[in-house]
C-alpha positions in Angstrom: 11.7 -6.0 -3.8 11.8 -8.7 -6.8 14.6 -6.7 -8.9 16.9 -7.8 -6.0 15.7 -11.1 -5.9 16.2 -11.5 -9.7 19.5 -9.7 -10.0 20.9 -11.8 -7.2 20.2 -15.2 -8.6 21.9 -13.5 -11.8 25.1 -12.9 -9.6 25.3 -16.0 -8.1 24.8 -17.6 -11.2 28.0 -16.2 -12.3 26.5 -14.2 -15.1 29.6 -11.9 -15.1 28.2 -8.9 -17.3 25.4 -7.7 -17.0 23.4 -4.9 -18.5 20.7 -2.2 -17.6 19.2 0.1 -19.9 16.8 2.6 -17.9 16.4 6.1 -17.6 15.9 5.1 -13.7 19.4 5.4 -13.0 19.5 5.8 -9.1 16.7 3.0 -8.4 19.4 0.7 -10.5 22.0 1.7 -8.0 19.6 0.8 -5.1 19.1 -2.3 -5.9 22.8 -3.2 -7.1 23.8 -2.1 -3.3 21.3 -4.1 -1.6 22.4 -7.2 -3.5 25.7 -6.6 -2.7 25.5 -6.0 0.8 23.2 -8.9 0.6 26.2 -11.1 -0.2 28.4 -9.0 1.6 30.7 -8.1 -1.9 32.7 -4.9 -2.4 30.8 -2.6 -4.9 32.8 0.0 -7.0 31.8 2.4 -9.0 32.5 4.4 -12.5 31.4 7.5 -14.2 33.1 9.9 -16.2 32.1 12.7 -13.9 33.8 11.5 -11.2 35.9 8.2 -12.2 36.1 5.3 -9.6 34.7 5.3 -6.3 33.4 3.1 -3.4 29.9 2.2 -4.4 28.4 1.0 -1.1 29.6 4.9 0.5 27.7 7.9 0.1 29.7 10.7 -1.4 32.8 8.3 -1.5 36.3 10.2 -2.6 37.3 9.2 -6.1 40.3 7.6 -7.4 42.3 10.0 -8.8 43.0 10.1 -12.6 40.2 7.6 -13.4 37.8 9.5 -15.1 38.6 8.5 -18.7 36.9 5.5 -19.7 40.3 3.2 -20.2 42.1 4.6 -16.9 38.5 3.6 -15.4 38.6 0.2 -16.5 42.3 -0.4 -15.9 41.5 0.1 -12.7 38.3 -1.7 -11.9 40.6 -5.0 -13.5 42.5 -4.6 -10.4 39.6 -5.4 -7.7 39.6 -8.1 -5.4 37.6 -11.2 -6.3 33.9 -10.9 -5.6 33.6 -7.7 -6.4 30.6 -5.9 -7.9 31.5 -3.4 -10.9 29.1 -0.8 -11.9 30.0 1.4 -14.7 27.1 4.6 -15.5 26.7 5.4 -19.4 29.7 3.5 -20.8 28.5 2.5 -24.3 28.9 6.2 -25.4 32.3 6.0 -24.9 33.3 2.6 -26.3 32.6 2.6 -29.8 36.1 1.8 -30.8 39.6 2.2 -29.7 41.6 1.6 -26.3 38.4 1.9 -24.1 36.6 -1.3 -26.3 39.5 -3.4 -26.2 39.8 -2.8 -22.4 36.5 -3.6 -21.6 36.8 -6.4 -23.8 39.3 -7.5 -21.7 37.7 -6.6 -18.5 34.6 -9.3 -19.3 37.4 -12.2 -20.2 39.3 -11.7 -16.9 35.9 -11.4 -15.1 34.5 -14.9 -16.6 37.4 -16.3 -15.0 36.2 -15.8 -11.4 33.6 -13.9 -9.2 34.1 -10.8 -10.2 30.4 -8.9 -12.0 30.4 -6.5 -14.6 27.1 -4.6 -14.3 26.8 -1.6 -17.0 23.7 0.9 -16.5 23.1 2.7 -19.8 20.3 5.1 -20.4 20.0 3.8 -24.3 20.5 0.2 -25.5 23.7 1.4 -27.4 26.3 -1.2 -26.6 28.2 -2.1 -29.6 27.5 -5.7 -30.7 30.2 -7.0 -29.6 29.7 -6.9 -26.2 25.9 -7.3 -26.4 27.0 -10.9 -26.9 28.5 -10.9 -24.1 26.3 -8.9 -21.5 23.2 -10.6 -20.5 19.8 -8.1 -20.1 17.9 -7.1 -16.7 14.8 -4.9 -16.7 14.1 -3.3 -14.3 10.3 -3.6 -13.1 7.4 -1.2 -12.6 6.5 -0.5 -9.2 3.2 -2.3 -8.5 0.0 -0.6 -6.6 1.5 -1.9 -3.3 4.6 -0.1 -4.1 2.7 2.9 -5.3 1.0 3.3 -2.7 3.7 3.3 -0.5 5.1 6.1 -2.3 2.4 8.4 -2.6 2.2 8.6 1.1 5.6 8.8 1.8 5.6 11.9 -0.7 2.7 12.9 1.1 4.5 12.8 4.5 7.4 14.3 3.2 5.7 17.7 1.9 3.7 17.4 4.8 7.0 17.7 7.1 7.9 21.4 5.6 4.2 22.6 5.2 1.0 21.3 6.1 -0.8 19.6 3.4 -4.7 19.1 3.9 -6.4 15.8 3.0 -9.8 16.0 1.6 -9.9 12.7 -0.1 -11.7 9.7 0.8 -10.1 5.9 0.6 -12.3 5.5 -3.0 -10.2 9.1 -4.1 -7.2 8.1 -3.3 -7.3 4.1 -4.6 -8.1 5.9 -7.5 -4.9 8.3 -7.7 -3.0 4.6 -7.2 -4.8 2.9 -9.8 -4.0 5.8 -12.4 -0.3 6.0 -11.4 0.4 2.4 -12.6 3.0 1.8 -15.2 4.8 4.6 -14.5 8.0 4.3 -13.0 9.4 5.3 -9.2 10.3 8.4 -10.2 7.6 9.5 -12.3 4.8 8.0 -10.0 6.9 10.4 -7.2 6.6 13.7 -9.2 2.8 13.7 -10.9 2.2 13.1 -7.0 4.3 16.3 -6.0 3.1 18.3 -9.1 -0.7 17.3 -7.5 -0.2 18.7 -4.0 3.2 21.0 -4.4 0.7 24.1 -5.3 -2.4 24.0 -3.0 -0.9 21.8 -0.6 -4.0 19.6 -0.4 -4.6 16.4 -1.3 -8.2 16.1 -2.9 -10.8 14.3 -5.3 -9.8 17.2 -7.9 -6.2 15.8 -8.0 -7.1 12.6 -9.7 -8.2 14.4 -12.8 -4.4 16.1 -12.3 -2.8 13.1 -11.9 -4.1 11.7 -15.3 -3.6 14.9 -16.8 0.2 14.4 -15.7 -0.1 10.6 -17.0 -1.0 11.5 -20.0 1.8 13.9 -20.7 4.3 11.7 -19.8 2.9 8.4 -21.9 2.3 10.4 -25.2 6.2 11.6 -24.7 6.9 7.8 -26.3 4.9 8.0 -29.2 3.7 4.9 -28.7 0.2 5.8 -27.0 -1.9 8.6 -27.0 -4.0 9.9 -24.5 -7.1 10.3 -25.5 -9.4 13.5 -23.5 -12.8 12.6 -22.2 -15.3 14.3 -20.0 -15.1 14.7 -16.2 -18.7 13.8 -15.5 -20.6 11.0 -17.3 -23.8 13.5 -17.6 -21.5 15.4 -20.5 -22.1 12.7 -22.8 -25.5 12.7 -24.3 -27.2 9.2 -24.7 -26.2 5.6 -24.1 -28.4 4.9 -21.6 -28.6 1.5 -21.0 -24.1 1.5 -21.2 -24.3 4.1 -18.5 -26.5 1.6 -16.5 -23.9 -1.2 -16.9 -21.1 1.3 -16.2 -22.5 2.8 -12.9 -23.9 -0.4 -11.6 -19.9 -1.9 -12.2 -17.9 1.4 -11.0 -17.2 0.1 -7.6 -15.6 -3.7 -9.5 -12.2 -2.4 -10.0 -11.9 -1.3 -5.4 -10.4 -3.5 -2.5 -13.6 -4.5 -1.5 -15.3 -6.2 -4.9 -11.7 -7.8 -4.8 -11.9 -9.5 -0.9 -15.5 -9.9 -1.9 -14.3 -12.4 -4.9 -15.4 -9.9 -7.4 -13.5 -10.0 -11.0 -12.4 -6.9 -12.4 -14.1 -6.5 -16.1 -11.3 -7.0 -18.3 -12.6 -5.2 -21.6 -15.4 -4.2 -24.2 -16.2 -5.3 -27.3 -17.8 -2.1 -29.9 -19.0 -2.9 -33.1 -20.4 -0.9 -35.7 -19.9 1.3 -38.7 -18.5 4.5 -39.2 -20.1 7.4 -37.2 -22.2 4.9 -34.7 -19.9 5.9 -31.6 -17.6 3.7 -30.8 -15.3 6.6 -29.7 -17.8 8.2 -27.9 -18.4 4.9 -25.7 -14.8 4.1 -25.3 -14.4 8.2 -23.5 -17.7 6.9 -21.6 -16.0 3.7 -20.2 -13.5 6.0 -19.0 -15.0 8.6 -17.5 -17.6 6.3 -15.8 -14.6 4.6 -14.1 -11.8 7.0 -13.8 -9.5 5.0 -15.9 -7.3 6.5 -18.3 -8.2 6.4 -22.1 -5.2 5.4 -25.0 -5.3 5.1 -28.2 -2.3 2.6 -29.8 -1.6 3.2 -34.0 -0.5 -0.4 -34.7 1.1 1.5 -37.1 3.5 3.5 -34.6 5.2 -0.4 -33.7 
């Protein structure tokens, strides 16, 4: 796991605070734990829901009367040296007042020693002030190793309270993996549950699901949109001589062109004028090879 690799040699750097912005909240917490049992640090952690708590324990009993954002950071001023502090969705309560000046104070005391400051927010709403302070980690994307790895172990996991029947060959399923790339943990876990929760099969029908799912949850940024093409390559009149150089490289983006020493094509050029179907070539390429089709508005940056 490189996020604990990275976040560790932040630690021991003594970067004191540090900040997290992700909607990935738990997958955060993971990794904060296994760098601090790593280095074998106390861990404590703060919410307004339930105040501070023991962060390496499951389920941990709360201090009592720490909820509040300034009793919360009174109290995390008084841990032992070395510790790990996590605090969940601060910045909305630290615009002004007690709670800014505490935490404020809480960064001084902690650049004095050992002790870490590590804020997880789900927006990058810190006040300036102690942005200047707090030095950024993002998180990463899970990569197809890792995605693998979790489609089967979501696989296995339905499979435990109700069969689920495979019908997908290794070319099927590579192809699921390849389309659940830059999504997060989460997200890559639930478009595979939303695939096999219904018909409890796994099968070549559930890659066009699993892009359809994609594609809902990309065009949610308003950055991309997800452009519809045709299932089968026969739906789209024409273009011979592209659908030649598309079948005859379908097979360069699998394991085997890869060992083989194969390089993966890494784009098209189209030119021409209005009307001459660039589009139309562009949904080609993507039906031809399974890969999802997005359109970016260099306006929308």
């Amino acid at each position: 796991m490189s996020d604990v690799k990275n976040l560790e040699k932040l630690i021991t750097s003594r970067h004191n605070c540090i900040s997290i912005v992700t909607a990935e909240e738990q997958y955060a917490l993971e990794v904060i734990r296994n760098v601090a049992m790593k280095l074998s640090r106390d861990l404590w952690l703060w919410s307004a829901g339930t105040g501070v708590r023991d962060g390496l324990l499951q389920q941990s009993p709360a201090i009592a009367e720490t909820g509040q954002p300034y009793s919360g950071l009174c109290n995390l001023a008084a841990v032992d040296d070395g510790a790990i502090c996590i605090t969940l969705d601060l910045a909305e309560h630290i615009r002004a007042g007690n709670a800014l000046r505490s935490l404020r104070d809480l960064i001084n005391d902690f650049a004095q020693d050992s002790r870490i400051l590590i804020m997880i927010d789900r927006e990058d709403n810190l006040p300036g002030v102690i942005k200047s302070y707090a030095h950024p980690f993002e998180l990463s994307l899970p990569d197809e190793k890792e995605i693998e790895q979790i489609a089967r172990d979501t696989v296995k996991e339905f499979h435990k309270d109700s069969p689920i029947t495979i019908e997908i060959g290794k070319k099927g399923f590579n192809a699921i993996i390849k389309n659940l790339l830059g999504l997060t943990r989460r997200q890559a876990r639930q478009v595979v549950i939303d695939a096999i929760a219904l018909d409890r099969k796994l099968c070549e029908d559930d890659i066009n699901k699993v892009i359809s799912n994609k594609r809902r949850i990309v065009q949610s940024s308003g950055l991309l949109e997800y452009i519809e093409t045709p299932l089968e390559l026969d739906a789209i009149g024409g273009m011979n001589n592209l659908k030649k150089w598309l079948r005859d490289r379908k097979n360069a983006f699998s394991e085997d062109a890869g060992e083989f020493g194969l390089t993966s094509p890494r784009g098209l050029l189209m030119l021409g004028v209005q009307g001459a179907g660039k589009s139309l070539c562009a949904k080609a390429v993507s039906t031809a090879w399974r890969q999802p089709l997005l359109r970016l508005d260099p306006g929308s940056l």
